[in-house]
C-alpha positions as CSV (number, residue, x, y, z in Angstrom):
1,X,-10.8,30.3,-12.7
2,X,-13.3,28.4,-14.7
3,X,-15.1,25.2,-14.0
4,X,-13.7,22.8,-12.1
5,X,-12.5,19.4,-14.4
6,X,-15.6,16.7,-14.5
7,X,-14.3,13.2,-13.0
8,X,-13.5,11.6,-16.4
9,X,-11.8,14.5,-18.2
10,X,-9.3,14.7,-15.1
11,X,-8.9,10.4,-14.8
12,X,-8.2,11.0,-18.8
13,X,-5.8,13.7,-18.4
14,X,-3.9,12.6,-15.3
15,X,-4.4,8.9,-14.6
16,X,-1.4,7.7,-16.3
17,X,0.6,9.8,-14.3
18,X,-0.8,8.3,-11.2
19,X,-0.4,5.0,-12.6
20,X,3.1,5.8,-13.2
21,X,3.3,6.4,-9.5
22,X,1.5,3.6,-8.5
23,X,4.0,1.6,-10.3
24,X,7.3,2.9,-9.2
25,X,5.9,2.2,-5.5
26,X,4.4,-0.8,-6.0
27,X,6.5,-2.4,-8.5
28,X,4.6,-4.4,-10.8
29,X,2.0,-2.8,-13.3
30,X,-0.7,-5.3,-11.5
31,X,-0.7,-3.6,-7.9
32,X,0.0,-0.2,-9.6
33,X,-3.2,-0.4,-11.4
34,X,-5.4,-2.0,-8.4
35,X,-3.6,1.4,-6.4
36,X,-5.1,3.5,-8.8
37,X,-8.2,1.9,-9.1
38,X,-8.8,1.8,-5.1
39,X,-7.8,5.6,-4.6
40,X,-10.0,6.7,-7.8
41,X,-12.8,4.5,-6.8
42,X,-12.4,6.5,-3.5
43,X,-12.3,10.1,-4.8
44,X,-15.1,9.6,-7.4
45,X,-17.8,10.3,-4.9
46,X,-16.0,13.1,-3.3
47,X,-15.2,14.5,-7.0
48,X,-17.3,18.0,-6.5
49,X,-14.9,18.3,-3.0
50,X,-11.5,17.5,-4.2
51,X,-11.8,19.0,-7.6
52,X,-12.3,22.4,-6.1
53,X,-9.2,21.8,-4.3
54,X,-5.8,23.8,-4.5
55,X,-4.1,21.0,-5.7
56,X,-6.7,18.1,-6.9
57,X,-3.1,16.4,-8.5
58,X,-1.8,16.5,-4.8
59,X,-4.5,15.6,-3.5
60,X,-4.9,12.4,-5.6
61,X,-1.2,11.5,-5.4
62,X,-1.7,11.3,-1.5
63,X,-4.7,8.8,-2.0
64,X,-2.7,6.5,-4.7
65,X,0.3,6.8,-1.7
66,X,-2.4,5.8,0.7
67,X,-3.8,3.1,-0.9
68,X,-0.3,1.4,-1.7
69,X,0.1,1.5,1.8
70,X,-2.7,0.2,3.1
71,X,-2.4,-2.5,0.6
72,X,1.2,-3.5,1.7
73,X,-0.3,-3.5,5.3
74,X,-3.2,-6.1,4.4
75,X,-0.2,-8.3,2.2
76,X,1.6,-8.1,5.5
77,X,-1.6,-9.4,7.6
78,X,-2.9,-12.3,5.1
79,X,-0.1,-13.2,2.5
80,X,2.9,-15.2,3.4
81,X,5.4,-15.0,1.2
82,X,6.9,-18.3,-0.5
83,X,10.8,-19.4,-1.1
84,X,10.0,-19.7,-5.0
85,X,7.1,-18.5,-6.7
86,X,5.2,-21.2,-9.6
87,X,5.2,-20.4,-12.9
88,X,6.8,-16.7,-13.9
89,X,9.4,-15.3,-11.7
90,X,8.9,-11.8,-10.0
91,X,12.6,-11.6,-11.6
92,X,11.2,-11.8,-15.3
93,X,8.6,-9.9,-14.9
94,X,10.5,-6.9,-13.8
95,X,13.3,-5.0,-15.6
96,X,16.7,-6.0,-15.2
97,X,17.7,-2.4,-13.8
98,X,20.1,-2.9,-10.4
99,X,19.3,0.2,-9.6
100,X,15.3,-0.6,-9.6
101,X,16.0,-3.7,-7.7
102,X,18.0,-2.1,-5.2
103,X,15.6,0.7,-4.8
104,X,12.8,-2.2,-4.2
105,X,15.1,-3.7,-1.2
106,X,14.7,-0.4,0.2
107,X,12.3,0.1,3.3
108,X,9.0,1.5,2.2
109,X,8.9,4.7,3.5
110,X,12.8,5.2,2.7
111,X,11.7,4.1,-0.8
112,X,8.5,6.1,-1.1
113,X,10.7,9.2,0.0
114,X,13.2,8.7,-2.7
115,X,10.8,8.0,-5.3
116,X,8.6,10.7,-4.5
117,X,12.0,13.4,-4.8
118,X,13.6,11.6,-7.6
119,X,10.9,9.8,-10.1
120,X,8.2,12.2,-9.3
121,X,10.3,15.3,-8.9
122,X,8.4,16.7,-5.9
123,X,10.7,19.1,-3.5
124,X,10.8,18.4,0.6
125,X,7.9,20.4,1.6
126,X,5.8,18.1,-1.2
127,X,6.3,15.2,-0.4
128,X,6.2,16.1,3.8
129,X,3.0,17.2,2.9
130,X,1.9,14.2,1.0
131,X,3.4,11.6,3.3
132,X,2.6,13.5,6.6
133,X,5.5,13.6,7.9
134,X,8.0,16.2,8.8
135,X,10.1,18.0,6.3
136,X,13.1,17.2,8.2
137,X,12.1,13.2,8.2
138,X,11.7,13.3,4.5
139,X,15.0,14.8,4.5
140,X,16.8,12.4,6.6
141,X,14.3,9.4,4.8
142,X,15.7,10.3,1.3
143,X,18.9,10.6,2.3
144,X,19.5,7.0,4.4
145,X,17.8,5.5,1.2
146,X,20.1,7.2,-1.3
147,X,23.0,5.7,1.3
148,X,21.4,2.7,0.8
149,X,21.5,3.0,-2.9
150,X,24.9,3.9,-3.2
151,X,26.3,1.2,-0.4
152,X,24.7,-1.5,-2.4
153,X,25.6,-0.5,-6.0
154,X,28.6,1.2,-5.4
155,X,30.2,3.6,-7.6
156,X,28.1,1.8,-11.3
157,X,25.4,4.5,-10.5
158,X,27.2,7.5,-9.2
């Protein structure tokens, strides 16, 4: 096994994927990218640690997952949301996709679970391990939120 990555040539090679996650839980491309940024702006000074890792691709998907959580937290604490937004609706900003919407409406860790199995194609033990939970809760997560899905969209997206 050669040299580990340098910090740039892995945020080059990978960061787009992360951002891609980022923005399936978050989204919007705005909070996807201020994910990214707050778990890469994390790892860079543990680089030399984490990129001798088993997984370093793991291992930063757990700190974008993280980050989106602890930022949903602080919205939670300081933000209250508003009846109508000024300007640019959230509605025209994001695709008209009702099975994007509907997978929004879903609780976050139903909807972290089924992204995490379905966008990011990771198995049960994966995505246990990246949410730190047990395999059988990721189970049981993925499968109330694709219940969910299918209650609400009915037999369009079989």
């Amino acid at each position: 096994m050669g040299d580990p990555p340098e910090f740039d040539e892995w945020v080059a090679a990978r960061g787009r994927s992360l951002l891609r996650l980022a923005y399936v839980l978050t989204g919007n491309a705005t909070d996807a990218e201020d994910v990214v940024q707050d778990a890469l702006s994390r790892a860079l000074p543990r680089w030399s640690r984490i990129a001798t890792v088993e997984d370093p691709d793991a291992y930063l998907r757990r700190m974008v997952i993280n980050a989106h959580t602890s930022s949903w937290r602080k919205f939670r604490r300081r933000e209250s949301p508003v009846s109508e937004v000024l300007g640019t609706s959230v509605e025209a900003v994001l695709p008209d996709d009702a099975l994007w919407q509907a997978c929004r409406r879903l609780p976050e860790p139903l909807r972290t679970s089924v992204v995490l199995r379905y966008y990011e194609d990771l198995d049960y033990a994966a995505i246990a391990e990246l949410t730190g939970v047990r395999e059988g809760s990721v189970r049981s997560r993925v499968s109330r939120g694709i219940a969910l899905l299918r209650t609400e969209l009915g037999d369009e997206h079989e």
